[in-house]
C-alpha positions as a printed Julia matrix, in Angstrom:
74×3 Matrix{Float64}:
 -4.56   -8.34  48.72
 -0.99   -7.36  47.84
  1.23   -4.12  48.84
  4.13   -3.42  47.84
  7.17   -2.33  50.09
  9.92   -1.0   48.81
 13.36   -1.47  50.97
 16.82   -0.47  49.82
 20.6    -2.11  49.31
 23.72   -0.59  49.05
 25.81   -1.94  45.91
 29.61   -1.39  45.69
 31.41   -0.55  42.63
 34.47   -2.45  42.09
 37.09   -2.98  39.39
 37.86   -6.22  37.79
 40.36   -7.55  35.15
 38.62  -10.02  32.86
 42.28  -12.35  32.01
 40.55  -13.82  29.37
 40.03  -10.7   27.04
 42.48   -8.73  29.07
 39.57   -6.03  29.53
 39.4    -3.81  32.74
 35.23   -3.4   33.39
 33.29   -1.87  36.92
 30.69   -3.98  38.44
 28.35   -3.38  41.24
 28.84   -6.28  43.91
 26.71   -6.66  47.15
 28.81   -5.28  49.79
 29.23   -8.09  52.35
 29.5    -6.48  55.89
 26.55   -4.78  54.96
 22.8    -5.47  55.82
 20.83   -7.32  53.27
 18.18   -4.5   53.35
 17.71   -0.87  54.49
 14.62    0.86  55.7
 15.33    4.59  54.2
 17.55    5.57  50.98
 18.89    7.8   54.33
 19.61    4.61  56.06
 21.73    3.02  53.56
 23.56    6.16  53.33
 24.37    6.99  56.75
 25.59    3.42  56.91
 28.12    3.85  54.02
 29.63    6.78  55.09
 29.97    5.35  58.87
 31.64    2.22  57.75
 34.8     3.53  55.53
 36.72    0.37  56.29
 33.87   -2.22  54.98
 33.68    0.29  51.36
 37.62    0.21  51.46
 37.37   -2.44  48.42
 34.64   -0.2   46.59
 35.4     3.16  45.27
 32.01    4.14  44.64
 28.4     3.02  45.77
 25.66    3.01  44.68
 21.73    2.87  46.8
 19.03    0.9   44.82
 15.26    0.77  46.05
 14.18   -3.05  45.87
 10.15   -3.68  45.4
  8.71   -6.84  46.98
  5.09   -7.12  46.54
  3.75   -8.68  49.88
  0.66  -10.75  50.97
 -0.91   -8.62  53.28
 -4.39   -9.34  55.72
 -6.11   -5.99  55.06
């Protein structure tokens, strides 16, 4: 049997300069110094706003829920 757990990640919004068409877009990047997953929405939040200096390259965030559908024994 399957379940499904849902777990959440915390995606920065960051501006880039395509040099190619000379076009200035936003893009949501993983965050490095932050965990892969959170627990909570809550959790991912309270992380962002303790860690200004790791969002200094991200003016904006954004908290996604992730669904992995699991094996489980019961």
């Amino acid at each position: 049997m399957y379940k499904i757990i849902t777990k959440y990640t915390l995606l920065g919004l960051r501006h880039e300069n395509d040099l190619a068409s000379h076009t200035h877009n936003m893009v949501l990047k993983p965050v490095p110094e932050a965990p892969d997953s959170f627990a909570t929405e809550q959790a991912a939040f309270d992380w962002a706003l303790g860690n200004h200096d790791d969002l200094r390259h991200h003016p904006e965030f954004v908290v996604l829920p992730v669904h992995h559908m699991v094996l489980s024994d019961s």
